[in-house]
C-alpha positions as CSV (number, residue, x, y, z in Angstrom):
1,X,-25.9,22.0,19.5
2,X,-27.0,18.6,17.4
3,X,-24.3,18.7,15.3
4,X,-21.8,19.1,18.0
5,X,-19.8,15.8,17.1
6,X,-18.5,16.8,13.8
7,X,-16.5,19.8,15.3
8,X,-12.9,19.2,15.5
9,X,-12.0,19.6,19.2
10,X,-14.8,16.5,19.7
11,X,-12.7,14.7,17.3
12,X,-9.4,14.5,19.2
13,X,-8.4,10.9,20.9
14,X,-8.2,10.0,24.2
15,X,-6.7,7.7,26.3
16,X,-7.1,4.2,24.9
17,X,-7.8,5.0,21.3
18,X,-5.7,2.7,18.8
19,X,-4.5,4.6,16.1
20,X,-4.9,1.7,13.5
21,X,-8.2,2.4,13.6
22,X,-7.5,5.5,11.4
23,X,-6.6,3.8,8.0
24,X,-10.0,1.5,8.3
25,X,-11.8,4.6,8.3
26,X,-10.2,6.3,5.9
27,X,-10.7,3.0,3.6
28,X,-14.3,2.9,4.0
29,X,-14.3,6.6,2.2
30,X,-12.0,6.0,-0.4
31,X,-13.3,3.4,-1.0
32,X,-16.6,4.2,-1.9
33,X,-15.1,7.7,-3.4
34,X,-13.2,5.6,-5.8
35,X,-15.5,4.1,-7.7
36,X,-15.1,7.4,-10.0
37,X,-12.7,5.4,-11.5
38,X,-15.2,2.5,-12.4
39,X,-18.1,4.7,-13.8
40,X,-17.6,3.2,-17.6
41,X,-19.9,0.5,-16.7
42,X,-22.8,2.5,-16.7
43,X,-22.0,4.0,-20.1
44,X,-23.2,0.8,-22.2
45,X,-26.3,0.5,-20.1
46,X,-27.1,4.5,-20.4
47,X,-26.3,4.7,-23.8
48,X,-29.5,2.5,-24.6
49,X,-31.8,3.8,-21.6
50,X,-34.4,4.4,-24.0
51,X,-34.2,1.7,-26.6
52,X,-33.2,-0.7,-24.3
53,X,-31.4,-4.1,-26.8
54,X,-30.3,-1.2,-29.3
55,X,-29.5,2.9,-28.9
56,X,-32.7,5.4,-30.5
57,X,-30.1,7.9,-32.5
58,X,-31.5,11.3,-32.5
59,X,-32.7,13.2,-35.7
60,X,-30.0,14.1,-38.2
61,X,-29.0,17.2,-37.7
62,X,-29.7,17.6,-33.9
63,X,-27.4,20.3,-32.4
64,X,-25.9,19.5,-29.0
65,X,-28.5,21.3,-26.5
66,X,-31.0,19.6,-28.7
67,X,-29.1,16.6,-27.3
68,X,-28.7,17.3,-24.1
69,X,-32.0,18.3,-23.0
70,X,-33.6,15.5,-25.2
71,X,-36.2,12.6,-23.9
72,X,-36.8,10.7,-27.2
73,X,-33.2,9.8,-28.1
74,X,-30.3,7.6,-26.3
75,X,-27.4,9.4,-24.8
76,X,-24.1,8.9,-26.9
77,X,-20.9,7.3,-25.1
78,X,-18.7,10.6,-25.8
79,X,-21.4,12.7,-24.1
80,X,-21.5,10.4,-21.0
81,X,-17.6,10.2,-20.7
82,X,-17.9,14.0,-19.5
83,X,-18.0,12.8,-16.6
84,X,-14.7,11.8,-16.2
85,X,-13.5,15.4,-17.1
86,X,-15.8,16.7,-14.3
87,X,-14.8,14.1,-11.7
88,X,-11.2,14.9,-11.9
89,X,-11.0,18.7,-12.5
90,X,-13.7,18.9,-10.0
91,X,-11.8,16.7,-7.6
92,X,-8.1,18.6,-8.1
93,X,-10.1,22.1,-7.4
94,X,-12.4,21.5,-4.8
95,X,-9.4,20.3,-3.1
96,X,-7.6,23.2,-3.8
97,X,-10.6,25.4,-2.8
98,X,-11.0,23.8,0.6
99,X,-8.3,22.3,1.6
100,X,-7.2,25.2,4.0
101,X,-10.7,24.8,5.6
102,X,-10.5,20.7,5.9
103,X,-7.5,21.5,8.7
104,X,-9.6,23.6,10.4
105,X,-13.1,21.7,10.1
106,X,-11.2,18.6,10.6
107,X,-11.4,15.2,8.7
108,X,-15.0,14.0,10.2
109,X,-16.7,17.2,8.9
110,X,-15.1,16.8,5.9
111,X,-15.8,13.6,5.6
112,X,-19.3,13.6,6.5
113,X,-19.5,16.8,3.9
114,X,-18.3,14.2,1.0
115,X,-20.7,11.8,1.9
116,X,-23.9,14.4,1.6
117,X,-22.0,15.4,-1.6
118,X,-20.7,12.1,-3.3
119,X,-24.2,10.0,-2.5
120,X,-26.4,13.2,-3.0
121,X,-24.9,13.6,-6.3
122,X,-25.6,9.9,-7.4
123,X,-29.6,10.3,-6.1
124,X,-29.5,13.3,-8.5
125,X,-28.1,11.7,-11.1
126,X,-30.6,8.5,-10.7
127,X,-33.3,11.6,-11.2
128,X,-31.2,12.1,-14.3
129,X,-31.2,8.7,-16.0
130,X,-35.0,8.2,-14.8
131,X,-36.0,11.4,-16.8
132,X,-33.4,11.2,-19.1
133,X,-31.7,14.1,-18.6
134,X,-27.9,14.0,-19.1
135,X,-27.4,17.7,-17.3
136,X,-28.4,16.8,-14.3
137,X,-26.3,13.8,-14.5
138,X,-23.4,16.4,-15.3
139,X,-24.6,18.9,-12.1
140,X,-25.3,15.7,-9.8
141,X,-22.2,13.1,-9.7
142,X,-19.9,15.8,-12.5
143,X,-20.3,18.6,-10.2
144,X,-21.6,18.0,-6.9
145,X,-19.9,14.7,-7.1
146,X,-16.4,16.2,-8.0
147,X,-16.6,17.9,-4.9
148,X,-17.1,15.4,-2.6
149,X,-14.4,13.5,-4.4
150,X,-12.0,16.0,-3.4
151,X,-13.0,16.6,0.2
152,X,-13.1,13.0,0.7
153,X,-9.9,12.2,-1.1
154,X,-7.7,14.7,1.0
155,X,-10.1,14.1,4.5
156,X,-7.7,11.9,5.9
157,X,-4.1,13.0,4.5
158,X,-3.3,15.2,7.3
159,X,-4.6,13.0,10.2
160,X,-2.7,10.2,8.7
161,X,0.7,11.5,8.5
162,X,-0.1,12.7,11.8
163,X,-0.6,9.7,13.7
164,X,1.9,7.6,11.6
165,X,5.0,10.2,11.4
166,X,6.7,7.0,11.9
167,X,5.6,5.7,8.8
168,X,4.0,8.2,6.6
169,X,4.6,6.9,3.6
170,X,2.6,3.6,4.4
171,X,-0.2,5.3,6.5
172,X,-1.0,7.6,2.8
173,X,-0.9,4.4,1.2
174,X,-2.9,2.5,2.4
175,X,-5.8,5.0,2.1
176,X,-5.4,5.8,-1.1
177,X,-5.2,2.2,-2.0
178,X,-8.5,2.8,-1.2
179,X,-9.2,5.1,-4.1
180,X,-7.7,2.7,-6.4
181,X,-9.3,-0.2,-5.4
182,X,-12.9,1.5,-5.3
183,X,-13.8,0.3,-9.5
184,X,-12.2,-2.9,-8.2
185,X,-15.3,-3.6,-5.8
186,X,-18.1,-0.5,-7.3
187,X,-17.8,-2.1,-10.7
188,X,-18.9,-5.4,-10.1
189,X,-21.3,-4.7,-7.5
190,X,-22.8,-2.2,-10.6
191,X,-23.1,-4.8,-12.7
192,X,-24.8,-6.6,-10.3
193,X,-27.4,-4.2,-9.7
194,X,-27.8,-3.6,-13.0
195,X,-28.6,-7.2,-13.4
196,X,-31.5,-7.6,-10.6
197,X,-33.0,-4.4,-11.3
198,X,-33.6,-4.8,-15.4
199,X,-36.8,-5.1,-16.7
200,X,-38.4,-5.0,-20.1
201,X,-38.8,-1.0,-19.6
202,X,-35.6,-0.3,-17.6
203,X,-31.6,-1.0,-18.0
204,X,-31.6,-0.9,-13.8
205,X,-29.5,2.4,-14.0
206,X,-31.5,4.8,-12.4
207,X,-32.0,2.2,-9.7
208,X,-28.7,1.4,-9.3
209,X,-27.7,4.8,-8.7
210,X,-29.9,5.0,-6.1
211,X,-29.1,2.2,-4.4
212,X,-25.2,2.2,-4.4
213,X,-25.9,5.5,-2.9
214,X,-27.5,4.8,0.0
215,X,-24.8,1.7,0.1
216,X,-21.7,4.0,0.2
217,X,-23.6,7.3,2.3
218,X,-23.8,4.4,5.3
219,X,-20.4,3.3,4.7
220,X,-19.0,6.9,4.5
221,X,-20.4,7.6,7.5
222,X,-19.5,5.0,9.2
223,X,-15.5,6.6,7.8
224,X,-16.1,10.1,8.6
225,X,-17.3,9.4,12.7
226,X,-14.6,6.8,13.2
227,X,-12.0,9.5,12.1
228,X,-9.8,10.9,15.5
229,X,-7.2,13.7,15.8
230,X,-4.0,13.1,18.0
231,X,-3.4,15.6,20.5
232,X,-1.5,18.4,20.0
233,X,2.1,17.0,21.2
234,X,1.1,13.4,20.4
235,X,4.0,11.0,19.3
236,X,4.3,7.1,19.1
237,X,5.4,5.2,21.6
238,X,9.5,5.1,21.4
239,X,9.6,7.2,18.2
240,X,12.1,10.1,18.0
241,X,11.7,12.6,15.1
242,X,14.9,12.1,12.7
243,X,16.7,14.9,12.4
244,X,16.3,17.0,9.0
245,X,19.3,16.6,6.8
246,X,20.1,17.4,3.0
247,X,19.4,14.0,2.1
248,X,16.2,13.0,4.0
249,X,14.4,17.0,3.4
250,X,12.3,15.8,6.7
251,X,12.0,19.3,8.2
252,X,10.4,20.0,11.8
253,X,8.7,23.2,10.7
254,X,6.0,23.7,9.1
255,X,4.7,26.0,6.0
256,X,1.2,28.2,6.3
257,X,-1.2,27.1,3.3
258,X,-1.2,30.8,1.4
259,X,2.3,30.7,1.1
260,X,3.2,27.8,-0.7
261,X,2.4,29.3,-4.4
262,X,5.3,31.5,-3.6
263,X,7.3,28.0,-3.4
264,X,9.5,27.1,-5.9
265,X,9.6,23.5,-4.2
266,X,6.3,23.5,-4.4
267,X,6.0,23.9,-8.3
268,X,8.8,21.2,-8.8
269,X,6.8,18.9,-6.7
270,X,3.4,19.8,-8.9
271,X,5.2,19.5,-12.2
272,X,7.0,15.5,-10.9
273,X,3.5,14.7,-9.9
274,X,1.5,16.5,-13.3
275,X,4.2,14.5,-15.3
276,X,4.4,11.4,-13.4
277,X,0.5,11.0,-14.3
278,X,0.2,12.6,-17.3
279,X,2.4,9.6,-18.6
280,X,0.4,6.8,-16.6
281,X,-2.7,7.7,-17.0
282,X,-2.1,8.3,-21.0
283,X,-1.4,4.2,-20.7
284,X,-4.2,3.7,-18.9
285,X,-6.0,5.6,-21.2
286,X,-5.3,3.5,-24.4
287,X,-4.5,0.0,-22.3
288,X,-7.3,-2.2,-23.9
289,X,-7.2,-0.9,-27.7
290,X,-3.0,-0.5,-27.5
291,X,-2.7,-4.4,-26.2
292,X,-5.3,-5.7,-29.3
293,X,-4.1,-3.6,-31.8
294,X,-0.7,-4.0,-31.5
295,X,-0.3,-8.2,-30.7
296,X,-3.7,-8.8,-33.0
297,X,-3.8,-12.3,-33.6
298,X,-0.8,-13.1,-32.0
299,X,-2.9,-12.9,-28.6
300,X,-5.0,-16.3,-29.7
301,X,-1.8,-17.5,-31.1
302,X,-2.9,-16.7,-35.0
303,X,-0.4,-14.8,-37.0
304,X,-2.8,-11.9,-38.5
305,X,-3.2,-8.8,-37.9
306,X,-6.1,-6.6,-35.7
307,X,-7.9,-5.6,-39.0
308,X,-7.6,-9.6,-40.5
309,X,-9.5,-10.7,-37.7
310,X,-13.0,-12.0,-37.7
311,X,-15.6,-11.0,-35.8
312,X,-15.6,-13.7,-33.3
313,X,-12.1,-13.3,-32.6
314,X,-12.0,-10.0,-32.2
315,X,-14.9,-10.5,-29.4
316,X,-12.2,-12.7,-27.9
317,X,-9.4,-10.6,-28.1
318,X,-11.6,-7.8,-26.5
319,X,-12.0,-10.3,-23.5
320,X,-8.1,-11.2,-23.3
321,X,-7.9,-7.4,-22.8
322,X,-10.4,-6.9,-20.5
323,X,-8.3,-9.0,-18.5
324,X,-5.1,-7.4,-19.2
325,X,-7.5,-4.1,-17.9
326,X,-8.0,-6.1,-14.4
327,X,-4.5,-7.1,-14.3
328,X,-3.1,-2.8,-14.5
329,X,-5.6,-1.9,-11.8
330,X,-4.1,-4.5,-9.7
331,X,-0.8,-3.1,-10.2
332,X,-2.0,0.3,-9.4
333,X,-3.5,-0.5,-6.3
334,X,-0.7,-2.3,-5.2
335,X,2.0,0.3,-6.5
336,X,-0.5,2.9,-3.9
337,X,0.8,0.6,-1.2
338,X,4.1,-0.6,-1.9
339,X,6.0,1.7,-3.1
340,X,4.3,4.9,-0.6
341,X,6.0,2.0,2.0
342,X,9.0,2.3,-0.1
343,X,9.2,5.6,0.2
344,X,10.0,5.3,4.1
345,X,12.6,3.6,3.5
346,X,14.3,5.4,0.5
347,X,13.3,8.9,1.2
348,X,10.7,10.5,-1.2
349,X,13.3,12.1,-3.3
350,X,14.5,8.9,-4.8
351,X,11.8,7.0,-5.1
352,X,10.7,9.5,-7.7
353,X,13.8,9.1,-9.2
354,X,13.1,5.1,-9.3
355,X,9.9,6.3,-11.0
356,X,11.0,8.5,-13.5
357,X,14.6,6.4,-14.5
358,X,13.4,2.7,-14.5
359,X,9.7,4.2,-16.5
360,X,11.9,5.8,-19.2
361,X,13.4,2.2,-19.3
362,X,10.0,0.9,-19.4
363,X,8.1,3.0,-21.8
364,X,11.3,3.1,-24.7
365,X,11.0,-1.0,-24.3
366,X,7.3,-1.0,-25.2
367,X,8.0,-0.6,-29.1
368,X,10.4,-3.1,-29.1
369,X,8.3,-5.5,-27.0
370,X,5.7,-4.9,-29.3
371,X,7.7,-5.7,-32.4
372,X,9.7,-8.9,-30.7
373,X,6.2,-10.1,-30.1
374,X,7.2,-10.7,-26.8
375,X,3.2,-10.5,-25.1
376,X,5.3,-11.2,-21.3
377,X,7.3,-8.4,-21.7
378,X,4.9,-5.8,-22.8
379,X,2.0,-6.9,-20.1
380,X,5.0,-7.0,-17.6
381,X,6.3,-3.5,-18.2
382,X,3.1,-1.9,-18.3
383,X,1.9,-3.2,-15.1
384,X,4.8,-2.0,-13.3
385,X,4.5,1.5,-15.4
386,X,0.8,1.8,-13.3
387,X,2.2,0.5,-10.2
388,X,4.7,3.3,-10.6
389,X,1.4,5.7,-11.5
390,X,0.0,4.6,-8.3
391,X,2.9,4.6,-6.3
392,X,3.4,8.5,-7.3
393,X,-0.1,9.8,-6.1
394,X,0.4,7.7,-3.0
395,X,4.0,8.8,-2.3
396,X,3.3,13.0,-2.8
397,X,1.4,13.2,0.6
398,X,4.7,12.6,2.4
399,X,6.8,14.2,0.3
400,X,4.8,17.5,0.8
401,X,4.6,16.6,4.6
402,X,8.6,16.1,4.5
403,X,9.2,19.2,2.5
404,X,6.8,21.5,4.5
405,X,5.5,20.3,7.7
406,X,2.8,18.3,9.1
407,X,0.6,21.1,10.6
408,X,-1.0,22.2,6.9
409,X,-0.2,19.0,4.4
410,X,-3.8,18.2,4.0
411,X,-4.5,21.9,2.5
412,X,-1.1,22.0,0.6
413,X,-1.6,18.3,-0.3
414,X,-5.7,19.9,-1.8
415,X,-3.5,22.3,-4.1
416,X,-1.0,20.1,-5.4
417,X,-4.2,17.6,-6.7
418,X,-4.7,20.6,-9.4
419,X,-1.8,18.6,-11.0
420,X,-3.9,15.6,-11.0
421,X,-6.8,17.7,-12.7
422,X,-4.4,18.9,-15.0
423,X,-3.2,15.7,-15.6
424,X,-6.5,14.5,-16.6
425,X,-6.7,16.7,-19.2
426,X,-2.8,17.0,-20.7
427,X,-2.5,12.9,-20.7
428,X,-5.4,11.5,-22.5
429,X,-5.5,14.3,-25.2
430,X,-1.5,13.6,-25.9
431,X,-2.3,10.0,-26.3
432,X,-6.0,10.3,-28.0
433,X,-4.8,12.8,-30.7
434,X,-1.5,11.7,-31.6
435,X,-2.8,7.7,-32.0
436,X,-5.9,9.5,-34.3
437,X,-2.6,11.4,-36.1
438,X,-1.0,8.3,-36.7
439,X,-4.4,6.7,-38.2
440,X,-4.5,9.5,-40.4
441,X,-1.3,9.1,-42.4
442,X,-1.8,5.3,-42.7
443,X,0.4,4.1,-40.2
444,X,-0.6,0.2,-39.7
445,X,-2.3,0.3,-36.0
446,X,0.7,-1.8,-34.2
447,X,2.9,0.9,-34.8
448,X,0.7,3.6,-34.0
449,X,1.5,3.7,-30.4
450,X,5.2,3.7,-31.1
451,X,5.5,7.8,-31.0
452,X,3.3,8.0,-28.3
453,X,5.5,6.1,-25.8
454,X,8.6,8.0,-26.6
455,X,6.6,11.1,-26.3
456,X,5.5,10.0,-22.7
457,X,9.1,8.8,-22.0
458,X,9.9,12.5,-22.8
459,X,7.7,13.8,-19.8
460,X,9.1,11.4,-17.3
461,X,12.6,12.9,-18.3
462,X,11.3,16.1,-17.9
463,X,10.0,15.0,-14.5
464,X,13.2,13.4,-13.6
465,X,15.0,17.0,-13.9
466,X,12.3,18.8,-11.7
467,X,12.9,16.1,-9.2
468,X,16.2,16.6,-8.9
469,X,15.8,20.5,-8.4
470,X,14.2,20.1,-5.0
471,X,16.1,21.3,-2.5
472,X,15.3,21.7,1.3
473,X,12.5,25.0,2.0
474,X,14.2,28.1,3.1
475,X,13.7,29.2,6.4
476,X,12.3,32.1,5.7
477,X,8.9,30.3,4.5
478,X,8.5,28.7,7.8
479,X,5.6,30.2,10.2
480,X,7.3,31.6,13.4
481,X,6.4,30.2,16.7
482,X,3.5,32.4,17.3
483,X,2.0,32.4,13.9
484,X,2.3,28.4,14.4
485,X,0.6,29.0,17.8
486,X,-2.0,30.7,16.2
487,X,-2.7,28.4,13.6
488,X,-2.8,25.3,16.4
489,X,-5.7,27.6,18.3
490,X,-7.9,27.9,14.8
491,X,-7.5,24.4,13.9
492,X,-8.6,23.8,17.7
493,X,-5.4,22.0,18.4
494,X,-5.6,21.2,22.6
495,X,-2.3,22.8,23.6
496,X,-0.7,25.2,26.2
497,X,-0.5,28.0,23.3
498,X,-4.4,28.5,23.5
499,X,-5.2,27.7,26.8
500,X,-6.6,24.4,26.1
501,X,-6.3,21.2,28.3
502,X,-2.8,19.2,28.2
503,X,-2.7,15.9,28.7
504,X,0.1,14.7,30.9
505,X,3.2,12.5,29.5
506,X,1.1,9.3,31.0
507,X,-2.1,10.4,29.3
508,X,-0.1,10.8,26.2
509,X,1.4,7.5,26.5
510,X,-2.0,5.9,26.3
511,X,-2.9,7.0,23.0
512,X,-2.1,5.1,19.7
513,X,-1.7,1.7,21.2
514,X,-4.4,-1.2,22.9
515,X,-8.4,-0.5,22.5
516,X,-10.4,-3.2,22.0
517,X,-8.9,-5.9,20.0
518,X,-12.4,-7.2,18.6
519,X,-13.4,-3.6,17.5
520,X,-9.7,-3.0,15.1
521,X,-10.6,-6.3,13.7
522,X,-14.0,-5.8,13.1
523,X,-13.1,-2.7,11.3
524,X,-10.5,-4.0,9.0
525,X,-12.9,-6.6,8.2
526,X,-15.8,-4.3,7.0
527,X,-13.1,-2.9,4.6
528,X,-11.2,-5.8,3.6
529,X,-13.5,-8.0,2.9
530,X,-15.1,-5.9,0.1
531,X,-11.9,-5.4,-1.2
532,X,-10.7,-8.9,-1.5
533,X,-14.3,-9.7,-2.9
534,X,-13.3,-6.9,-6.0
535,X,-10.0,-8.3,-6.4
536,X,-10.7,-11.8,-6.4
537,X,-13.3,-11.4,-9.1
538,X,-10.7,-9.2,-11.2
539,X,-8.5,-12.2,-10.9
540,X,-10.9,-13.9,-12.4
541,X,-11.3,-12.2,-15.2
542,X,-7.3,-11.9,-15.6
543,X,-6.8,-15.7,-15.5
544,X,-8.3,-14.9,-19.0
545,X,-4.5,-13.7,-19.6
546,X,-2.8,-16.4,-19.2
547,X,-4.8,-19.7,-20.7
């Protein structure tokens, strides 16, 4: 059969294969795949498709389908940030959806599936912007986009952990380091595009759209056939598993899929992570507006308020923020890393307890940073509040992996992500609503954020206590042997239990370690330089900060 290659059993290493030539791969998908987090740059730009210099309103009066389906009036901002919604409710239940089938499919199939989807859905949505039509913008990246953002986002959880048990913490990290540092490098390269491709007639969306996909469908590709599965009885070189205690929850068993909504460890785990980013991405939310509203003047060393500024220096407050912007996504790509590293070290359990204890700390200080003026204390604790936010969607791959085996984390890890979709919704509509609340009862604007940060230091409490309610999973959720057995022969695990091919203890031995030097370096290289090139031009921008 031509498409042969993608099926799982093709997928497994052999001897020689290097297993740091996993997280590269992963990389080049998230990284790509994370530029959903970047998509505001193309909301300027789109909102004056038509009208090019300035925005063509549409006629008074013009209901929302009238809108919608429209091809004489400019799209409006609030219609475009829909997108957002559908990216990450999309994301949380495609993963959720088809999860269980990603651990039978395997992380190439999957990954190769989130390519068609996540660069398909940008060529529909350059139709979109070409015949200005929003909805198919919405179907195309929204929709069809969403879905390849969740297939790609859990593709290599499950392959990670499994060739780094050693590590697992730092293996997730790293790839979904990748997801936060995809705006990093997708924004500027947007701009970019924008740039060469706008003429008198066009903003150079429709082409950029087209371009960045064929950009990212080579690069995802590249991610999805460089993906390999260990062997069924694979482990690294040396490495013992620990043995599970009360304090470490690292259990040798392992939890079928279907039964883990039956779980009450699995609902604490969903609520630490729905809280944990409820609160952080509420701050991300309201970064920009929260910083110039609340230090006005202060920020280009004038003692007036936001709404006593001028004109001009409110254009250069705006830029000081968009720095301070740069700066937080910094921290949350770095938090992905770090503190998922952390994590190996301190045991999942209580790294969420850093999380939720020392961002309690963090968030009550914000008010009074605000009013001490103190500018170094309020950018400092907020960029450790989204390192935190990083950390805690980096970190919940292993703690699932600890709490209920290796063999089905990807699809469990797919189900828990509908606490990221949830997430999306519960965080910004908290912040949103209660800052317009506080405008409405004529609360000056550096104050109206006070309320807000004690209501999100109330979810990390709340947080805190489900936490602490995880306990090891009973026994009696564990597959037996044979079900395991069974499960290892549909996810076309090579093992004794099916019949397959075992490889010896030398075989084994050869696996994870050596390859060809020149090929890991050259595949660290196609992803880090991209990544370096993002960062260092968001440093850039941050240096804005601190003159």
């Amino acid at each position: 059969m031509a498409f042969d290659f993608l099926k799982k059993e093709h997928t497994i290493a052999k001897p020689g294969f290097n297993r740091w030539l996993v997280p590269p791969a992963a990389l080049a998908i998230h990284l790509c795949i994370g530029m959903a987090y970047g998509f505001s740059v193309f909301w300027l730009p789109l909102s004056k498709a038509l009208g090019i210099k300035e925005s063509i309103a549409c006629a008074p009066g013009s209901s929302f389908f009238e809108q919608v389906f429209s091809t004489t009036c400019d799209w409006k901002i609030s219609m475009l940030g829909w997108m957002y919604t559908m990216f990450f409710v999309l994301l949380g239940v495609s993963a959720a959806i088809w999860g269980g089938w990603l651990e039978r499919a395997g992380p190439r199939k999957a990954g190769v599936v989130s390519a068609l989807c996540w660069c398909g859905g940008l060529l529909i949505s350059s139709l979109g912007v070409y015949t200005h039509q929003i909805w198919l913008m919405w179907i195309g990246s929204g929709v069809i986009g969403g879905v390849g953002l969740g297939l790609g986002y859990i593709s290599p959880v499950s392959t990670l952990i499994k060739w780094f048990p050693d590590r697992r913490g730092m293996a997730t990290g790293m790839a979904i380091m990748g997801f936060g540092g995809g705006a990093l490098v997708g924004s500027p390269l947007a701009d970019m595009l924008m740039r060469y491709f706008a003429t008198p007639t066009s903003v150079g969306v429709w082409e950029t759209f087209a371009a960045m996909a064929v950009i990212y469908f080579v690069f995802m590709m590249a991610g999805a056939l460089g993906y390999r599965v260990p062997p069924s009885g694979w482990k690294p070189a040396g490495w013992t598993a620990p043995v599970a205690t009360n304090n470490t929850m690292i259990t040798q068993n392992h939890v079928h899929v279907k039964k883990v909504w039956g779980i009450p460890q699995f609902w604490l785990v969903w609520l630490v992570l729905c809280l944990n980013v409820s609160a952080g991405i509420g701050v991300i939310g309201i970064s920009s507006p929260m910083l110039q509203e609340v230090f006005g003047g202060h920020l280009l060393g004038v003692n007036v308020g936001f709404s006593d500024l001028s004109v001009e220096q409110k254009a250069a407050i705006a830029a000081i923020a968009a720095g301070f912007t740069g700066l937080i996504s910094l921290f949350n790509i770095g938090g992905r890393f770090v503190w998922a590293s952390c994590s190996d070290f301190f045991g999942r359990k209580l790294t969420y307890v850093i999380f939720f204890v020392l961002g309690f700390v963090l968030y009550v200080s914000l008010p009074w940073s605000a009013k001490a003026g103190s500018i170094a204390l309020f950018v400092g604790a907020v960029c450790i509040i989204l390192s935190m936010y990083g950390g805690g969607f980096s970190t919940a791959p292993a703690y699932l992996a600890d709490l209920f085996g290796t063999q089905m984390v990807g699809a469990i890890h797919g189900r828990l992500l509908t606490a990221w979709a949830t997430a999306g919704i519960l965080g910004p509509v908290v912040v949103n609503y209660m800052r317009e609340y506080q405008l409405s009862l004529g609360m000056p604007r550096d104050q109206v954020y006070n309320t807000t940060m004690y209501i999100l230091a109330g979810m990390l409490v709340l947080g805190l206590l489900c936490n602490l309610l995880v306990r090891p999973v009973a026994a009696k959720h564990f597959m037996t042997p044979e079900e395991l057995a069974r499960e290892k022969q549909l996810a076309h695990e090579k093992s004794s239990a099916d019949g397959g091919t075992t490889l010896s203890s030398a075989e084994l031995a050869q696996i994870g370690n050596g390859g060809n030097p020149a090929l890991i370096g050259a595949a660290w290289l196609a992803v880090g330089i991209p990544l370096v090139w993002g960062i260092a031009l968001t440093l850039q921008k941050t240096a804005v900060l601190f003159k």
